[in-house]
N, C-alpha and C positions, 0 to 999 in steps of 0.2 A: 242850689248854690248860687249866690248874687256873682256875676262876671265882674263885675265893678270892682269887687276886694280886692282885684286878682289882675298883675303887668301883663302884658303879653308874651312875657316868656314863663308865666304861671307864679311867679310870686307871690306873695300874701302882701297888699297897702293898707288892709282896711283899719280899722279902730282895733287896739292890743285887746286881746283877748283873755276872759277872767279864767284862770285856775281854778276858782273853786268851784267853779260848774264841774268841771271833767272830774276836783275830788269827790264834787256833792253825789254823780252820778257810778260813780266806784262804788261809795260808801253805802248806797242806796242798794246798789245788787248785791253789798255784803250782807246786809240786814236781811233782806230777800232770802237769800240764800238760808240765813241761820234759821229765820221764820221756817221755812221749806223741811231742812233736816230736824228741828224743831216737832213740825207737826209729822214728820216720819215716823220721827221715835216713838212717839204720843203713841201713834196708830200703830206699830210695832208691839208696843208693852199693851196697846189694848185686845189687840189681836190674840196674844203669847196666854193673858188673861182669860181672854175666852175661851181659848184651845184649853186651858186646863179647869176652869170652873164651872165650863158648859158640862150637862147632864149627857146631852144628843150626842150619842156619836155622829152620826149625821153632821151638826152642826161643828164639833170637834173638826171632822172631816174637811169641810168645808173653810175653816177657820186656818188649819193648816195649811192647804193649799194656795188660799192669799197670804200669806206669812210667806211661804218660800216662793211665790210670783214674784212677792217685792225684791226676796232680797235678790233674784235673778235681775228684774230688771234695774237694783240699785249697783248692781255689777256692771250691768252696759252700759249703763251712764255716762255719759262722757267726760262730766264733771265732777265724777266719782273717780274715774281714770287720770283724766288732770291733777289731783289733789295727793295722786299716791306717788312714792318716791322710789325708781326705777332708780339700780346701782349700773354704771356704764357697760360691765362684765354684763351686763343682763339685757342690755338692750340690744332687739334683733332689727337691723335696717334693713337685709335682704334674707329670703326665707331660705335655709339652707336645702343641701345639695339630699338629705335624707326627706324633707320634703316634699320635697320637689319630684323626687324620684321614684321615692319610695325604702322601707328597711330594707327589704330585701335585693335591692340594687349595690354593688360594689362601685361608689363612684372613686376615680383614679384623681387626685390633683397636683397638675406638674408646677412647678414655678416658670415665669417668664424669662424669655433670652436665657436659654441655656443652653444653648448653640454659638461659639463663638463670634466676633465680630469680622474676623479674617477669613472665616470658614464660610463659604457659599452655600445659601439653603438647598440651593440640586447642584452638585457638585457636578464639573462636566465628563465626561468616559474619553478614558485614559488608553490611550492606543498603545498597546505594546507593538515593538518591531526589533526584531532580533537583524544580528549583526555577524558578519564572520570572522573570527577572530585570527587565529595568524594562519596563514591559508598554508605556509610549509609543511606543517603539522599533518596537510591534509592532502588524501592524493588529487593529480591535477585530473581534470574534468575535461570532456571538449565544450564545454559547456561554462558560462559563468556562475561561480556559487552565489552572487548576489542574486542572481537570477531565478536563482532555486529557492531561495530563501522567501524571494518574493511571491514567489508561485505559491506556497507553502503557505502564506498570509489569505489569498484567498483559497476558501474553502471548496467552490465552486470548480478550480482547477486541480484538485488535489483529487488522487484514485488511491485506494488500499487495496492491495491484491497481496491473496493468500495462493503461493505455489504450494500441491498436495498432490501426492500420487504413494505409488507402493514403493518399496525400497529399490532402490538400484534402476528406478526409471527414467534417471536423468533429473531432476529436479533441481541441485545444487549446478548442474552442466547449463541448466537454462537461463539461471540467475546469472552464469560467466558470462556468457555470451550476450546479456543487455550489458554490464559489468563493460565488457570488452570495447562494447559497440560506444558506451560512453566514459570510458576514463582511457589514458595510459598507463597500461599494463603492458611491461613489460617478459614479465611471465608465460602470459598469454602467447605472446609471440616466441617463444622462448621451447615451449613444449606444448604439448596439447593435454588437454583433463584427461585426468586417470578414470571419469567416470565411465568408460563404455569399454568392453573387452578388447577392443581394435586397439586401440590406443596403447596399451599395455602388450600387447604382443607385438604391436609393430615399432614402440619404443618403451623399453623394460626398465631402460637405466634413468629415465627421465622422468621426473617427478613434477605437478603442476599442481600445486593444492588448489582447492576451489579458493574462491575468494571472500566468500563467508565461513570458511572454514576456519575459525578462530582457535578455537579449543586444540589444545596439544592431543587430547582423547582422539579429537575426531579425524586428525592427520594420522595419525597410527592407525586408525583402525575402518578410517576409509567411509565413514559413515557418519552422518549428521545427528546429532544428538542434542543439540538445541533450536530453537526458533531465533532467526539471524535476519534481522532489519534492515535495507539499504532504502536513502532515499536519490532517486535521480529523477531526470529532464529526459523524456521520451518525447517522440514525434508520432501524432497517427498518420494515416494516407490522406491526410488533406495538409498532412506540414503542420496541422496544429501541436504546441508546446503545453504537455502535463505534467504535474507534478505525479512521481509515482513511489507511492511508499509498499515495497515488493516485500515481504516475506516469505523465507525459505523454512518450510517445516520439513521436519523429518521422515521418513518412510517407516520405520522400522515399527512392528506394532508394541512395542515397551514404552516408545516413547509416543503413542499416542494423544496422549493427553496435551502434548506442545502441540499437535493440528487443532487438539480442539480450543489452546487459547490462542493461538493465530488465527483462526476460523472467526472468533471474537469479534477480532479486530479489521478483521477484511470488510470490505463494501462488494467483493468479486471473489472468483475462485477461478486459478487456472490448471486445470484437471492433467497432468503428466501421464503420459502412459506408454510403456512401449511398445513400437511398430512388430517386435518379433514375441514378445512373451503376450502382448494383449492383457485383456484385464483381469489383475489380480483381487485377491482380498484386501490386499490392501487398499486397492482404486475401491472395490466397494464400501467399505468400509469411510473413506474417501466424501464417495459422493451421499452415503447417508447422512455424514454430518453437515456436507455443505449442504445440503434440503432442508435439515432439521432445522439450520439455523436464516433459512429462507434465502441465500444468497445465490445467484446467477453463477454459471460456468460456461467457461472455455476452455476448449480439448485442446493442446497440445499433442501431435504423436511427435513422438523424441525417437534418436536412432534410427533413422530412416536409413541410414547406411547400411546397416546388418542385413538390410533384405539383401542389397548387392553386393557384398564383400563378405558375408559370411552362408546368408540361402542359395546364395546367387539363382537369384528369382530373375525371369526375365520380364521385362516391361508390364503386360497383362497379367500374370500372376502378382507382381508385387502391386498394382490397380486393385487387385479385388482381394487381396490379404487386407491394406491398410481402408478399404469397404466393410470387409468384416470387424475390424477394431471398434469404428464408429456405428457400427450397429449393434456389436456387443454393449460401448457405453448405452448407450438409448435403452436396450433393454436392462442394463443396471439401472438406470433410472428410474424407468417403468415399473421395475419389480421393487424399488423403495419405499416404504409407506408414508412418504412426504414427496411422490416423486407428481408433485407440481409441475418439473420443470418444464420448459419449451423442448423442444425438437432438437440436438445437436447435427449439423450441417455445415459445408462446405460452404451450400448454397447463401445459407442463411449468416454466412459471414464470422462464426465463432467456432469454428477447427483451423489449425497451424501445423504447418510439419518442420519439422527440426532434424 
């Protein structure tokens, strides 16, 4: 190419340039071309000719095989391809998704943006926080209910404890007395629980329902018959503040089945028993479900009065009665066939007397 024809921002100066070079040299590859497909044919019909008038199979043979070379190779042609007229519906730009993948692949295709434009692609988490609603409703606490509410949000401060023992060994008297120690009750102060025989014969005409004793059944007939939820604000022996969701299950063995879905739902078991009867079937019974369901226990003995107001044990005898109690739970344990558990002990920080 001469630099000279040409400005220095590449423009064309030089002498106008003739047309009929560029038709001459079109018209020239047209001829070319006709020449070319021309002598195809020639050799195609002579070809097709020999295939049928030759004698040889051999040569037959032979003859067909360049017959369909050609017309392979007049397929890949690329100026056989050029010449043919693809309809728009037919032409492929990108090779599809069966392709690509293969038939036996199920490919899924979404359309774009169909996620709104107000809607955040990770939308962010949504903290629930509950609130107390009209707090007259509700009885008063020495305790703030905001407080409780909060405790309750983390999960880490929060304890489930299932109260379980045999019938009549104080269990719904145990729940009063947290009850007691954290709301005003009136009541409480008022009379003392009908749960222990003392109480009823040293006041007969004075009635004290438990405080989970909801059911009309269960006031008439002295006996708990559902599983009854309280949640409250405990303190352990460091001052520390827990959230504690107590459940009061039943004794009675009819209504077993309420221990075994409050059992469910406990993280702990606090094992009721009383100081004068010791342990029943029901406590065993009791501690095989709390094993079964892998959960920890703590002995309560309840009625520790009965030794001195009704055995009238003196000091050392009532010391090695409430020894034998907690050596009897031990070997209910022992004899449970889940009975994993640790050791129950004074020593060891998980027996109460009541």
């Amino acid at each position: 190419m001469d630099d000279s024809n040409y400005d220095e921002f590449g423009n064309y100066i030089g002498a106008e340039l003739d047309s009929c070079s560029s038709s001459s040299s079109e018209g020239e590859e047209e001829i070319e071309y006709d020449e070319q497909r021309e002598q195809g044919q020639q050799q195609d019909t002579e070809t097709r000719s020999g295939v049928y008038s030759s004698d040889d199979p051999e040569e037959k043979a032979q003859n067909l095989m360049t017959m369909m070379r050609r017309v392979d190779i007049a397929q890949q042609s690329p100026q056989v391809q050029q010449s043919q007229i693809v309809l728009h519906e037919d032409k492929s730009y990108y090779p599809s998704a069966e392709d690509v993948f293969g038939s036996d692949v199920e490919v899924l295709v979404q359309e774009e943006d169909t996620q709104a434009l107000n809607e955040p692609i990770i939308a962010p988490i949504k903290m629930r926080k509950f609130t107390v609603g009209d707090e007259d409703d509700l009885p008063k606490t020495t305790y703030s209910k905001e407080f409780l509410v909060d405790l309750l949000g983390h999960p880490s401060f929060v304890r489930n404890v299932a109260v379980v023992g045999h019938l009549h060994h104080g269990k719904t008297a145990l729940v009063d007395l947290l009850v007691a120690s954290t709301h005003e009750w009136k009541e409480w102060d008022m009379a003392a629980p009908m749960g222990t025989p003392v109480a009823k014969m040293a006041k007969p005409n004075q009635k004290a329902f438990g405080f989970t004793d909801t059911l009309q059944l269960e006031r008439q007939r002295g006996v708990s018959l559902k599983c009854a939820a309280m949640s409250m604000v405990v303190q352990d022996s460091r001052e520390k503040s827990w959230a504690l969701n107590i459940v009061d299950t039943p004794g009675h063995a009819d209504f077993f089945d309420e221990v075994e879905a409050g059992l469910r739902l406990a993280d702990g078991v606090i094992l009721a028993v009383d100081a004068v009867e010791g342990v029943m079937s029901g406590t065993r019974r009791a501690i095989a479900a709390a094993l079964r369901e892998g959960l920890k226990m703590s002995l309560v003995i309840t009625k520790v009065d009965r030794l001195i107001l009704e055995l009238k044990l003196p000091p050392a005898d009532a010391y090695y009665k409430l020894r034998l109690t907690i050596e009897e739970v031990n070997s209910a344990i022992a004899s449970s066939p889940h009975g994993d558990h640790g050791r129950i002990s004074p020593e060891l920080g998980n027996v109460c007397f009541s």
